[in-house]
TORKE-402744 format. One record per residue: x, z, y of N, C-alpha, C in turn; residue in three letters; residue number from 1; chain. Coordinates in steps of 0.05 Angstrom, whole numbers. Layout:
% residues N
      nx      nz      ny     cax     caz     cay      cx      cz      cy  res    n  chain
       X       Z       Y       X       Z       Y       X       Z       Y  ALA  NUM      A
...
This chain:
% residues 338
      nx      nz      ny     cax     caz     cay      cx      cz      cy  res    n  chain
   -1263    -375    2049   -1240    -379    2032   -1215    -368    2046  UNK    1      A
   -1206    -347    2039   -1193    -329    2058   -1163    -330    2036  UNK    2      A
   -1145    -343    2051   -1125    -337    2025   -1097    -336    2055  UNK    3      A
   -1102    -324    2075   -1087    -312    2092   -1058    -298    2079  UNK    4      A
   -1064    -271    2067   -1053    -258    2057   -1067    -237    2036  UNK    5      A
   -1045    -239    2018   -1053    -211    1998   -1062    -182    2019  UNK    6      A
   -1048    -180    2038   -1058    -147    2057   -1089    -156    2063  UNK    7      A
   -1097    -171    2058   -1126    -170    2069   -1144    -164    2038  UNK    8      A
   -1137    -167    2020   -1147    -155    1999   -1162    -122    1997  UNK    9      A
   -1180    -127    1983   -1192     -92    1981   -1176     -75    1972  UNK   10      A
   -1182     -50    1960   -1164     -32    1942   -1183     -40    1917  UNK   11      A
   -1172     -31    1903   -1182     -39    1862   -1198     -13    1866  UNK   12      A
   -1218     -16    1843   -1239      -1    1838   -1222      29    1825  UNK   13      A
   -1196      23    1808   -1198      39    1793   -1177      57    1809  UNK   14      A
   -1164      39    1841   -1153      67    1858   -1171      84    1869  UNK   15      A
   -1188      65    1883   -1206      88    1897   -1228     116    1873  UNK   16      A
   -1226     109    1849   -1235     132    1822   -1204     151    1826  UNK   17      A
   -1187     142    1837   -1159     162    1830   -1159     177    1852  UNK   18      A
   -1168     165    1873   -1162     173    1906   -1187     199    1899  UNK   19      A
   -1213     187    1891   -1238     201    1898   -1227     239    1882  UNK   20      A
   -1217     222    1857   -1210     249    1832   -1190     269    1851  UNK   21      A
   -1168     259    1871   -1153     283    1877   -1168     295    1905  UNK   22      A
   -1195     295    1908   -1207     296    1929   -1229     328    1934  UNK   23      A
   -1225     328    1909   -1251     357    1897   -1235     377    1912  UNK   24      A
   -1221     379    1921   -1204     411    1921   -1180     413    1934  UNK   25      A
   -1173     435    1945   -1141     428    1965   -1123     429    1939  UNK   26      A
   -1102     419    1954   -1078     425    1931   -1054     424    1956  UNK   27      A
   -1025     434    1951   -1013     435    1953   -1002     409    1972  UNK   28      A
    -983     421    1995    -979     391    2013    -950     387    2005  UNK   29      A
    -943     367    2027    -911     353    2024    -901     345    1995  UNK   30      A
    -913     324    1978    -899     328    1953    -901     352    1932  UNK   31      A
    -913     377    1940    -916     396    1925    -941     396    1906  UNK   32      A
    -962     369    1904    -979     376    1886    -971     366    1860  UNK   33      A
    -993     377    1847    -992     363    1810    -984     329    1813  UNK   34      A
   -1006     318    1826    -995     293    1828    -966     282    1830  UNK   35      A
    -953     286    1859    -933     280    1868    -906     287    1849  UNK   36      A
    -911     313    1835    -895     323    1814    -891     310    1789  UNK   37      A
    -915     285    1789    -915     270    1762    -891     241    1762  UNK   38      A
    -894     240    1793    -883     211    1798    -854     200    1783  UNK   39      A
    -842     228    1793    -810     217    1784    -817     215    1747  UNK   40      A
    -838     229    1724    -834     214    1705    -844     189    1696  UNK   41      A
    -869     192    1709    -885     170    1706    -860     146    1710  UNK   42      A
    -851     147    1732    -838     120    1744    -799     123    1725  UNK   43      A
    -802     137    1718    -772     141    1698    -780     123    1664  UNK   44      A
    -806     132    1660    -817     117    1638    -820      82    1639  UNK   45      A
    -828      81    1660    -840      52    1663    -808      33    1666  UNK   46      A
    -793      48    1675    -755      35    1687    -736      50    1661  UNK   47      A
    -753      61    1648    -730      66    1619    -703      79    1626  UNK   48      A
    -704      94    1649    -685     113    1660    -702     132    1673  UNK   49      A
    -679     162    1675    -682     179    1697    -689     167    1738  UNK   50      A
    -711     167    1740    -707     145    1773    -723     177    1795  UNK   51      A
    -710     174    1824    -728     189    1832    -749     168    1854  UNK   52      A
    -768     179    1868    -791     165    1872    -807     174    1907  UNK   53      A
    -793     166    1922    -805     179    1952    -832     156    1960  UNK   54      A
    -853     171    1961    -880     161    1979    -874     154    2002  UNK   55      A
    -880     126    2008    -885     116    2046    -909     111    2044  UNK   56      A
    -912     102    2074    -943      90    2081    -944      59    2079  UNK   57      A
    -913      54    2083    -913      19    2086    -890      11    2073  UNK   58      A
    -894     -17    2064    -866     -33    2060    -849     -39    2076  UNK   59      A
    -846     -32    2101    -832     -35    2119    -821      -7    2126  UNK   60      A
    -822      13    2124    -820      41    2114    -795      44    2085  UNK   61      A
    -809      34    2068    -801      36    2047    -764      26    2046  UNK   62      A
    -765      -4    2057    -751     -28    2069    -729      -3    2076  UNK   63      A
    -735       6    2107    -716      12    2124    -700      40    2114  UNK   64      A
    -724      58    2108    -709      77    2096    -693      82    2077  UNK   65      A
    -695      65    2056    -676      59    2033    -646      50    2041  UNK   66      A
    -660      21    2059    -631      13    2075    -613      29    2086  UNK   67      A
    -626      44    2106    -613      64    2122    -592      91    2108  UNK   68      A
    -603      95    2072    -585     109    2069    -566      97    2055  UNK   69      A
    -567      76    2055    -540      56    2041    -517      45    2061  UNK   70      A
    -528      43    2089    -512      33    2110    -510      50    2134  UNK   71      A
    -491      50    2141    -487      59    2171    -485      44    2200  UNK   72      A
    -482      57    2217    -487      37    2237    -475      16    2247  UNK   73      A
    -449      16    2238    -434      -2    2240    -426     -22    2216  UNK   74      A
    -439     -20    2200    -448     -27    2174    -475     -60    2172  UNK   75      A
    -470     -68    2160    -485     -98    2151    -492    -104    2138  UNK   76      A
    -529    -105    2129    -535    -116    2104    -542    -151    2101  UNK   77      A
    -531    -154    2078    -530    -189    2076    -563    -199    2069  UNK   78      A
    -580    -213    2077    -603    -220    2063    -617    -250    2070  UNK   79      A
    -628    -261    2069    -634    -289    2070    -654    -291    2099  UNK   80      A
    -646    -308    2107    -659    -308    2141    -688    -310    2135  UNK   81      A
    -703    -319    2113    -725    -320    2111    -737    -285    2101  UNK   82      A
    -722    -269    2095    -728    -247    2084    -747    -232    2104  UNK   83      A
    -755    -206    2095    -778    -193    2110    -774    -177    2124  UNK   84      A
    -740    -164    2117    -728    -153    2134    -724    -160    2170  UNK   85      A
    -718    -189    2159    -706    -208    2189    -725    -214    2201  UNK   86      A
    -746    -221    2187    -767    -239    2204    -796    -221    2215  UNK   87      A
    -803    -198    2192    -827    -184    2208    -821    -159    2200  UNK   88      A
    -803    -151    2213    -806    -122    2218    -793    -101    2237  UNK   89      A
    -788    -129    2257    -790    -118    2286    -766     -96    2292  UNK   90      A
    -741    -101    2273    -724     -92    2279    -723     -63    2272  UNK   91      A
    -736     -56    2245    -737     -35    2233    -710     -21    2220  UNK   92      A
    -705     -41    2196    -685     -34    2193    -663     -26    2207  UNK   93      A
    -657     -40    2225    -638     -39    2254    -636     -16    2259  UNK   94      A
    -667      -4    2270    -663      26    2287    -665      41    2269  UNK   95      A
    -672      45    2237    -676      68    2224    -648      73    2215  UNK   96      A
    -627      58    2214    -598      58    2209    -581      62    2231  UNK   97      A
    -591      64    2252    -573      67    2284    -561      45    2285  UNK   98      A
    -567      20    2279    -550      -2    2294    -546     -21    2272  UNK   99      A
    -545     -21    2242    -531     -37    2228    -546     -63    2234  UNK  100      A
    -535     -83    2222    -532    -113    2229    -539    -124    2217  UNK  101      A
    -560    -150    2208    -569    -161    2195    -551    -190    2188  UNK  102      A
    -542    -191    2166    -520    -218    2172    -549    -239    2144  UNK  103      A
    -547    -258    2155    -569    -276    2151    -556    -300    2133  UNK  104      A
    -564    -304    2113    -548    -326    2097    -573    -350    2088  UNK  105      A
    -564    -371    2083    -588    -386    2076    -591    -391    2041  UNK  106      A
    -618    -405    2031    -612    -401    2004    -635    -424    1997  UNK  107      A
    -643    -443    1979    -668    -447    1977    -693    -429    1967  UNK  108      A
    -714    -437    1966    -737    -429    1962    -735    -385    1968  UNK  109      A
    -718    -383    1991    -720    -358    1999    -701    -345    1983  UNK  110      A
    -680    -362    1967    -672    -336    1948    -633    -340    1953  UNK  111      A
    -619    -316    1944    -599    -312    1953    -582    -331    1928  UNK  112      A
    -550    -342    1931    -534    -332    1901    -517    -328    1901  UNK  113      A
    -507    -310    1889    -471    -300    1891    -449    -316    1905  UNK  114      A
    -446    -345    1911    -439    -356    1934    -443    -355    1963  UNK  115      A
    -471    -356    1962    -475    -344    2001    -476    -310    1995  UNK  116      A
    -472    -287    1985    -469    -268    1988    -440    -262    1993  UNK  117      A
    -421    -271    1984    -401    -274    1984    -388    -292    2011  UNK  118      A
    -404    -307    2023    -400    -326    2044    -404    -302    2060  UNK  119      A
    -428    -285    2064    -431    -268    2087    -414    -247    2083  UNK  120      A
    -400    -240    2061    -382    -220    2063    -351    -222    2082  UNK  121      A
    -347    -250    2078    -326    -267    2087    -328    -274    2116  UNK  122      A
    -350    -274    2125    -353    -287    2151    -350    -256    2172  UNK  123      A
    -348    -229    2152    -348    -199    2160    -327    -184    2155  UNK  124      A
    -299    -202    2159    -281    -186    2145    -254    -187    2163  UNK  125      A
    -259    -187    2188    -244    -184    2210    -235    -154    2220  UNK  126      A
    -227    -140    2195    -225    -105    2195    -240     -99    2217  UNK  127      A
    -235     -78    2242    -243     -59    2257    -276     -75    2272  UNK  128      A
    -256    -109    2278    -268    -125    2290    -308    -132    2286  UNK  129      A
    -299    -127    2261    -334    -140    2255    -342    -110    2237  UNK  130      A
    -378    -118    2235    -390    -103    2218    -370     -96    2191  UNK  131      A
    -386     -77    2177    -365     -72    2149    -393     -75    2130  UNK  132      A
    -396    -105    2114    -417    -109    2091    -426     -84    2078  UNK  133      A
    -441     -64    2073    -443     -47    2059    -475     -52    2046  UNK  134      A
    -486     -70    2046    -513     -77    2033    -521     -97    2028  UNK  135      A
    -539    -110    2003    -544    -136    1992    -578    -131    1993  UNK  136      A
    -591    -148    2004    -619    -141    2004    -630    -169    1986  UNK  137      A
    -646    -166    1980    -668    -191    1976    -695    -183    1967  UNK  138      A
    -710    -196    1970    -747    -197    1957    -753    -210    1926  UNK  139      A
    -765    -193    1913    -770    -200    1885    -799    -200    1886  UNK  140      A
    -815    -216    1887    -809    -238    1896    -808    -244    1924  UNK  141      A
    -797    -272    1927    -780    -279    1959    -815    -282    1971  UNK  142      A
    -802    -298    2001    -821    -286    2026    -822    -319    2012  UNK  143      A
    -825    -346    1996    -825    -373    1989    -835    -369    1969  UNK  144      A
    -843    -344    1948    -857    -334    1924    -836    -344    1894  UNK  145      A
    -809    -354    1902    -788    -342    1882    -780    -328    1872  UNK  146      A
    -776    -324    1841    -765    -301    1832    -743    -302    1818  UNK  147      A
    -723    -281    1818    -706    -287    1807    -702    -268    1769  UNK  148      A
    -687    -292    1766    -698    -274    1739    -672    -256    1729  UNK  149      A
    -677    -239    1709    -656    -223    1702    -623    -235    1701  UNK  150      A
    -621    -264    1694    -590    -265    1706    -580    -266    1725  UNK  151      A
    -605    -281    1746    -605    -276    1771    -588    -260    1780  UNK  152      A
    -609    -234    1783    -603    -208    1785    -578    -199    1779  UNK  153      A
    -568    -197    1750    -553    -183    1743    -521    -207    1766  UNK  154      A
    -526    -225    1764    -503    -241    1776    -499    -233    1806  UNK  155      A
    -524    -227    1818    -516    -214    1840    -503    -191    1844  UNK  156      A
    -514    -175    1825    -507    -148    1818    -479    -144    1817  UNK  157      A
    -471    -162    1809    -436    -170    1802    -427    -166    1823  UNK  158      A
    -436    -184    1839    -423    -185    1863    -429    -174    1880  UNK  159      A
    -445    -155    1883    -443    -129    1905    -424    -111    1897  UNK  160      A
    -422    -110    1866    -412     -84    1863    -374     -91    1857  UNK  161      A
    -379    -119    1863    -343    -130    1862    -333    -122    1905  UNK  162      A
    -355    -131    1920    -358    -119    1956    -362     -90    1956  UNK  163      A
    -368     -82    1939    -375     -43    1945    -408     -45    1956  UNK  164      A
    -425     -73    1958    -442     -59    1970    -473     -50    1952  UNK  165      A
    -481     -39    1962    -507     -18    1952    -523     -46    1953  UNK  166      A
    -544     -46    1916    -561     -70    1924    -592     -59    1919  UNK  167      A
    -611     -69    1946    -630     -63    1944    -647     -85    1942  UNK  168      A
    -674     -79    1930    -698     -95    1927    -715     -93    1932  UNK  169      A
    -728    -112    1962    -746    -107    1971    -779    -118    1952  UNK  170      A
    -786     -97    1939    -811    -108    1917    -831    -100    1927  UNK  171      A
    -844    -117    1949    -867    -122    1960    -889    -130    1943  UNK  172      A
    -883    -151    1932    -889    -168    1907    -886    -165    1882  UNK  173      A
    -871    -146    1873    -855    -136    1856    -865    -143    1828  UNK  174      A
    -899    -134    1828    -909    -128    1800    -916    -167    1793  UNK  175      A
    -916    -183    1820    -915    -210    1812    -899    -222    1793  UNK  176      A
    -874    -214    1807    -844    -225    1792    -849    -212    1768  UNK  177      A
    -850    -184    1760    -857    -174    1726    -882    -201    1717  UNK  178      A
    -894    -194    1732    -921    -207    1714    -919    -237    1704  UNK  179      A
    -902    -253    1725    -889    -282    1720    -874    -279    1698  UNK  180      A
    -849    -255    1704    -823    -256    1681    -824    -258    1655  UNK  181      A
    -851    -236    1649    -856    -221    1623    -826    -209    1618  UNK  182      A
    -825    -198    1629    -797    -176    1627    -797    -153    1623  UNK  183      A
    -786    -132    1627    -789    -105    1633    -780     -93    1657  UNK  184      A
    -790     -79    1677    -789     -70    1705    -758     -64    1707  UNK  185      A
    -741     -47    1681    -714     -49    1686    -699     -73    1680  UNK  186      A
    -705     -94    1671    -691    -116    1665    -682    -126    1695  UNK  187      A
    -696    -127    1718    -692    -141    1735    -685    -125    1765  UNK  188      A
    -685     -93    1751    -674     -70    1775    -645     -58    1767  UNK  189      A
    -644     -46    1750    -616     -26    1750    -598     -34    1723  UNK  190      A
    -617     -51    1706    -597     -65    1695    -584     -92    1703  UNK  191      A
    -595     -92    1724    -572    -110    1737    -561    -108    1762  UNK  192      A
    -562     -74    1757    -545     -69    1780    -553     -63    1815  UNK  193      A
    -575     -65    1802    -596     -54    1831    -603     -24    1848  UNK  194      A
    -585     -15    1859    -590      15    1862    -624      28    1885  UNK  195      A
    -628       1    1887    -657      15    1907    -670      -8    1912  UNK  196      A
    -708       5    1905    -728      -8    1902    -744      -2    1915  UNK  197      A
    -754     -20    1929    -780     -14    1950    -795     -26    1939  UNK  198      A
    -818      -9    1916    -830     -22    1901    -865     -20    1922  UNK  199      A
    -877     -43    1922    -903     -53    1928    -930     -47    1909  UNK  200      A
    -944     -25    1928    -962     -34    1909    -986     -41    1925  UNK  201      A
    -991     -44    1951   -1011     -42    1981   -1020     -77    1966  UNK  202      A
   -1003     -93    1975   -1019    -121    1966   -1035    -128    1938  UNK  203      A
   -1030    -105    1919   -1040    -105    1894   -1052     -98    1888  UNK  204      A
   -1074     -80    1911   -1096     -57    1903   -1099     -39    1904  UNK  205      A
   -1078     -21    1925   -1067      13    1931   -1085       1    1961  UNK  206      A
   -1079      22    1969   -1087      35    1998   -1068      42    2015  UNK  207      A
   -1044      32    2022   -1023      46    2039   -1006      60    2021  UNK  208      A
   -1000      55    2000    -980      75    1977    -965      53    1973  UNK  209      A
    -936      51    1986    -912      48    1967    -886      71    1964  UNK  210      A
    -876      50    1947    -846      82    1941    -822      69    1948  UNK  211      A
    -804      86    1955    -774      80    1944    -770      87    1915  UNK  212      A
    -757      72    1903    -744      70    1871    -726      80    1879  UNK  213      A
    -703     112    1870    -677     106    1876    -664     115    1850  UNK  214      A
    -647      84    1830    -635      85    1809    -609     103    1810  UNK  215      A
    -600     115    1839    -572     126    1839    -576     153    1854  UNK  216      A
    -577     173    1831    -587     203    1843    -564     206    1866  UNK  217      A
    -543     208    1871    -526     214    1887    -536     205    1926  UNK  218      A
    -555     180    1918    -567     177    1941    -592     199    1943  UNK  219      A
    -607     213    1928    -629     220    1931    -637     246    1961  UNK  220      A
    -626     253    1956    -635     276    1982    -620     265    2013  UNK  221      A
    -605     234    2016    -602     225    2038    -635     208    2047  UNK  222      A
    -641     202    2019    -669     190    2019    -691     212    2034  UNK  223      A
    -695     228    2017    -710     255    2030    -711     261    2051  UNK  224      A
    -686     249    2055    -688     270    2097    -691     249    2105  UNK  225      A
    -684     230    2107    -691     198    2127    -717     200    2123  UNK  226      A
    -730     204    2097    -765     205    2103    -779     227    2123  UNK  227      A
    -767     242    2114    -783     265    2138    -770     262    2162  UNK  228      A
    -749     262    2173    -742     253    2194    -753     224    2213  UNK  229      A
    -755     198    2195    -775     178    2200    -801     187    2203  UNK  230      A
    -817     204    2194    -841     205    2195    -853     202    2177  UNK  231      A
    -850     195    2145    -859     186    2129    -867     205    2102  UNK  232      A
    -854     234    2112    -862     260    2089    -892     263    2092  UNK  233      A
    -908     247    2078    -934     252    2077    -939     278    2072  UNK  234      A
    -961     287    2092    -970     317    2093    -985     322    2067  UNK  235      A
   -1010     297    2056   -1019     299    2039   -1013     277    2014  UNK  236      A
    -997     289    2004    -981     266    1991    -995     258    1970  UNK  237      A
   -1018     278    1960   -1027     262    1934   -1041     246    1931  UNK  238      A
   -1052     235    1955   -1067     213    1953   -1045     186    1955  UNK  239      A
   -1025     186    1960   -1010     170    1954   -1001     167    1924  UNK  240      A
    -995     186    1915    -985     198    1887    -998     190    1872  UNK  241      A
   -1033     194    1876   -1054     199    1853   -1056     163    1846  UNK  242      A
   -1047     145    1874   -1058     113    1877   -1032     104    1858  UNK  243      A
   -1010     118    1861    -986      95    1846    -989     106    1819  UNK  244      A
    -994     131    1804   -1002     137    1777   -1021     119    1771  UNK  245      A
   -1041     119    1786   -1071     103    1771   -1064      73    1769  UNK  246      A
   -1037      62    1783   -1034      42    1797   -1008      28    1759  UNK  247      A
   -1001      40    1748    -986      47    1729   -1001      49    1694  UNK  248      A
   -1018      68    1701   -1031      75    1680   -1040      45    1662  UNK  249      A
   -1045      45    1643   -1056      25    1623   -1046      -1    1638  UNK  250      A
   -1020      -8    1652   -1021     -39    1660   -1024     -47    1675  UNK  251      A
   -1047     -18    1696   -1063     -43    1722   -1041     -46    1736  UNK  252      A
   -1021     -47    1749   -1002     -60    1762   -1006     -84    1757  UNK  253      A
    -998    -102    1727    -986    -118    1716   -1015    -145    1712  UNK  254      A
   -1042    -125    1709   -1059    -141    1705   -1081    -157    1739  UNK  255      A
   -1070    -134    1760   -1081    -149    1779   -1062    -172    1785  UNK  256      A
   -1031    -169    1786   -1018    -189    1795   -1018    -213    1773  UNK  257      A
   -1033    -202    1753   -1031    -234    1737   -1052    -249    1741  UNK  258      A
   -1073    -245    1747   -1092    -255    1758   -1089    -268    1779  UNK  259      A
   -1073    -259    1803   -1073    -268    1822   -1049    -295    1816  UNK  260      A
   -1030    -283    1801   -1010    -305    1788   -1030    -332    1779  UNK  261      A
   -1038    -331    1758   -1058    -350    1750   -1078    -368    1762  UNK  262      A
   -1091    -353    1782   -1102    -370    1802   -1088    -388    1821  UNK  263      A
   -1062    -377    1824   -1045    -386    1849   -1027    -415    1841  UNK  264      A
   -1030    -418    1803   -1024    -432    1790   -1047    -457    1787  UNK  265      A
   -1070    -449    1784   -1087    -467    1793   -1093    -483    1817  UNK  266      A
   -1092    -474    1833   -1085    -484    1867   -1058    -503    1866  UNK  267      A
   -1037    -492    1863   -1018    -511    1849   -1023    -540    1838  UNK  268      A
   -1041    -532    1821   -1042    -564    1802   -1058    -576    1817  UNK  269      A
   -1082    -564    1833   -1094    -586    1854   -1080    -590    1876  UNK  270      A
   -1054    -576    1888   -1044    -593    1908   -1027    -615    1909  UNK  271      A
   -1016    -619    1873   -1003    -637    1865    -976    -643    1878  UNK  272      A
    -978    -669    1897    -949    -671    1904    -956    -661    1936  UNK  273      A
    -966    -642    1944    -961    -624    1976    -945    -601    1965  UNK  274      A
    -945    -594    1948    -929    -571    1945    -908    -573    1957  UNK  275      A
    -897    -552    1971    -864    -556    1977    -844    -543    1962  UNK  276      A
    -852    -522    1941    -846    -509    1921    -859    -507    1895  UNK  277      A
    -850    -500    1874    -859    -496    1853    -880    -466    1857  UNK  278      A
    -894    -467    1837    -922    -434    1845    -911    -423    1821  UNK  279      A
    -891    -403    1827    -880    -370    1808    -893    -346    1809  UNK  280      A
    -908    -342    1834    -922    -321    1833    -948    -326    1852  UNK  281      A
    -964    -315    1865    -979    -313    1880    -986    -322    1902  UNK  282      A
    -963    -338    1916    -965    -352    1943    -954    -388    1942  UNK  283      A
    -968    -398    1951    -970    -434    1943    -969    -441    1968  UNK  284      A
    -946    -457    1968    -933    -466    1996    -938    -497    1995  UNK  285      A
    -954    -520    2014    -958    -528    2018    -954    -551    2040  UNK  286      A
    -945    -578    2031    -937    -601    2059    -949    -613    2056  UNK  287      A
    -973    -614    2068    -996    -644    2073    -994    -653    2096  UNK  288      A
    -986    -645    2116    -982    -656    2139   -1017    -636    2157  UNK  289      A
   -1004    -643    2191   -1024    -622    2213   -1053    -637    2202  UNK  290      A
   -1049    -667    2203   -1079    -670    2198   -1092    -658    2180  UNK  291      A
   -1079    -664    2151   -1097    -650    2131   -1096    -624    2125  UNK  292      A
   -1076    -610    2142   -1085    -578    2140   -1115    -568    2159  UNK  293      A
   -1113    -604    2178   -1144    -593    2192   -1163    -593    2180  UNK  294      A
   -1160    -617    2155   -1182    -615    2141   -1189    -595    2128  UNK  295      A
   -1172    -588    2120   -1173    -556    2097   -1189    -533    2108  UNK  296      A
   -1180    -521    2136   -1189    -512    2152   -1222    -519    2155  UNK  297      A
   -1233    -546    2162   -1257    -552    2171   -1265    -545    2144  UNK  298      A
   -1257    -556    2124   -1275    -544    2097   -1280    -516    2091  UNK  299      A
   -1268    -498    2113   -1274    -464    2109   -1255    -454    2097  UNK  300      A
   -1230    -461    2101   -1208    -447    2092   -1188    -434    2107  UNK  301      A
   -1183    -412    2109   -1168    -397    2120   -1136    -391    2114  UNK  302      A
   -1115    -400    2128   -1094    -392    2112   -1068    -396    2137  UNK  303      A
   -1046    -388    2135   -1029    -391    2148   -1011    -414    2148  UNK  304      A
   -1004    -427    2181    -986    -452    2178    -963    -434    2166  UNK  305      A
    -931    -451    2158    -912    -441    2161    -885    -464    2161  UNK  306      A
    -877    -453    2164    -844    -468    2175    -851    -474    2198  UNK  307      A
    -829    -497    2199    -821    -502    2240    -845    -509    2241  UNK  308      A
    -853    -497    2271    -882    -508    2290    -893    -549    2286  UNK  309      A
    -899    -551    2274    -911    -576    2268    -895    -591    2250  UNK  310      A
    -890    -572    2228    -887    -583    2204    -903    -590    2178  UNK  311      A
    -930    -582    2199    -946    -602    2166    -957    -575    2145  UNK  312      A
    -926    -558    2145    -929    -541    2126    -953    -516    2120  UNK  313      A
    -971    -502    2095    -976    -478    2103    -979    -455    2074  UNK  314      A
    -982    -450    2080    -981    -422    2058   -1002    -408    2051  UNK  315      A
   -1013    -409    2019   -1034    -400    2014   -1033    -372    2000  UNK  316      A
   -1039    -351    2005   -1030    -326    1986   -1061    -318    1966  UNK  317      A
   -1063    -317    1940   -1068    -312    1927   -1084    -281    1919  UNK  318      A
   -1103    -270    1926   -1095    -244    1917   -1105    -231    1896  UNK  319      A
   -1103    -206    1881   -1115    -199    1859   -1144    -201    1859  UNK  320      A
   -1154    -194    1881   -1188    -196    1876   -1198    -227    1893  UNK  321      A
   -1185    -251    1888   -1196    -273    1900   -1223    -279    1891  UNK  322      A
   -1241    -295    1894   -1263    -295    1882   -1258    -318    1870  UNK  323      A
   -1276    -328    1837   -1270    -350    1827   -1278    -373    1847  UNK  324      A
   -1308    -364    1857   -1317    -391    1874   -1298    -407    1901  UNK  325      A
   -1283    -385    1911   -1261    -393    1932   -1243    -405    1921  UNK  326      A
   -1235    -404    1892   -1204    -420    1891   -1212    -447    1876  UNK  327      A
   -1242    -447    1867   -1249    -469    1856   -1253    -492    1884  UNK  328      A
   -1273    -477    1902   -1282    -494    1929   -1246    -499    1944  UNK  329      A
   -1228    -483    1942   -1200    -489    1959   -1185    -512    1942  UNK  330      A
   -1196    -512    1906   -1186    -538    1892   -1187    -558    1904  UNK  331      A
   -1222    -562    1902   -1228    -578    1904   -1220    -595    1941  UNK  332      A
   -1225    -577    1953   -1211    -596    1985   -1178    -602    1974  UNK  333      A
   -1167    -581    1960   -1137    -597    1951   -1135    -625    1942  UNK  334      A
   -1150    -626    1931   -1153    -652    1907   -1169    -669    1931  UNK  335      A
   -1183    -662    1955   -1195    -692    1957   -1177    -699    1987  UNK  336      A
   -1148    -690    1983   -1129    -695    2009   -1115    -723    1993  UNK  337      A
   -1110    -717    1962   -1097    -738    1948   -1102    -770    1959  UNK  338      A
């Protein structure tokens, strides 16, 4: 019963049919094949705008490079200390920007609101003296499996663009928060004010394919060169390309993360009152205390503690291909902690 993390998940049947299809024959490198050429409409359709669309290998890639062309080095993006930025990525953003500063605000259940964004802008406004705020980051959904919903959004949105700063979204999770919202992919990006998306699709059934979203052409070719300069101009781009089309096509985005949504909702109702959060998307956070996470464990369950070192707490992640028998057998030890 492996509910570690979504990255430990397979790829979906119907990437590796997309991967296999751009495989017959050379084609064209750097972005130059049929595939890669499809992306910016494919992904303009799905966001109900003009968007352009750069291939990484990682979300942490995706993350930094986006960042980096929104901030400079002396420059500060605001984001929640629990974010993915701060906590696992080893100081990516940092170096792919030459130096900018991570200013850390707190929030519940992982999520930001126009009060502490505004707090970290304030605590940065000592002219020459301090960083200069130039970025609003957060996770859709958060690193606590919160989402925020389109007023959310748009309220933040407000207030970056009342600071001047560029707002990005780290969507690791991304197709969760759609699949929770029942929304539309632009409801909760550029109509509310969101100029850059690090959209996820690796925990959902890709193979190493995510993108930058970028809603503000004027950024686009600062994007471009931070990728090839990072390392990240895939030589053979269409196998990245061919995984986020197939990844799009008829839904499957929307239908692996609802599954995994739904299950993660079940787990939920058997942990009853250990939850330490409500279950929005795919990951079920849990306080039973060290003993009964031993139990969980001895029953064959795999999963990560979290919060402070002997808090009881742990975290179950959900993923699109869980098996029914694992979340029924992980119920049932839920239910017999009661």
């Amino acid at each position: 019963m492996n509910f570690r993390s979504d990255n430990t998940a397979p790829a979906a049947q119907e990437i590796l049919a997309a991967l296999s299809a751009v495989n017959d024959q050379p084609a064209a490198a750097y972005g130059e094949d049929p595939w890669s050429r499809k992306l910016d409409d494919a992904f303009s359709a799905l966001f109900e705008r003009d968007v352009r669309v750069f291939t990484v290998a990682s979300g942490t890639a995706a993350n930094s490079i986006a960042l980096a062309s929104a901030v400079p080095p002396w420059g500060a993006i605001i984001c929640h200390e629990e974010a993915h930025i701060a906590c696992d990525e080893c100081g990516a953003p940092e170096f792919f920007s030459g130096g900018a500063k991570l200013v850390l605000v707190e929030g519940d259940g992982a999520k930001l609101t126009p009060e502490a964004v505004r707090d970290g802008v304030a605590r940065n406004a000592r002219g020459i003296h301090s960083v200069k705020p130039a970025a609003l980051s957060i996770s859709q959904a958060t690193e606590r499996g919160a989402i925020f919903t389109p007023a959310e959004i748009a309220a933040l949105g407000a207030v970056a663009k009342e600071n001047g700063l560029a707002f990005h979204v780290d969507g690791a999770r991304f197709a969760n928060a759609v699949a929770a919202l029942r929304c539309s992919a632009a409801d909760i990006t550029w109509r509310g004010g969101v100029d850059l998306l690090s959209f996820g699709a690796t925990k959902n059934g890709a193979l190493a394919a995510e993108a930058i979203v970028c809603f503000d052409p004027d950024r686009a070719e600062e994007i471009a060169r931070r990728r090839k300069r990072g390392g990240h101009l895939l030589c053979k781009g269409r196998f990245a390309a061919a995984q986020l089309l197939a990844y799009l096509e008829d839904g499957l985005w929307l239908k692996l993360a609802r599954r995994a949504n739904e299950m993660a909702q079940r787990l939920g109702e058997a942990a009853g009152p250990f939850l330490s959060l409500p279950v929005e998307t795919n990951q079920v956070f849990i306080r039973p205390g060290a003993e009964a996470l031993a139990k969980l464990r001895a029953g064959g369950a795999d999963f990560y503690d979290w919060g402070a070192e002997g808090s009881g707490e742990a975290r179950l992640v959900v993923s699109w291909s869980q098996g029914e028998a694992d979340v029924e057998a992980m119920r049932g030890l839920l239910a017999s902690l009661h």
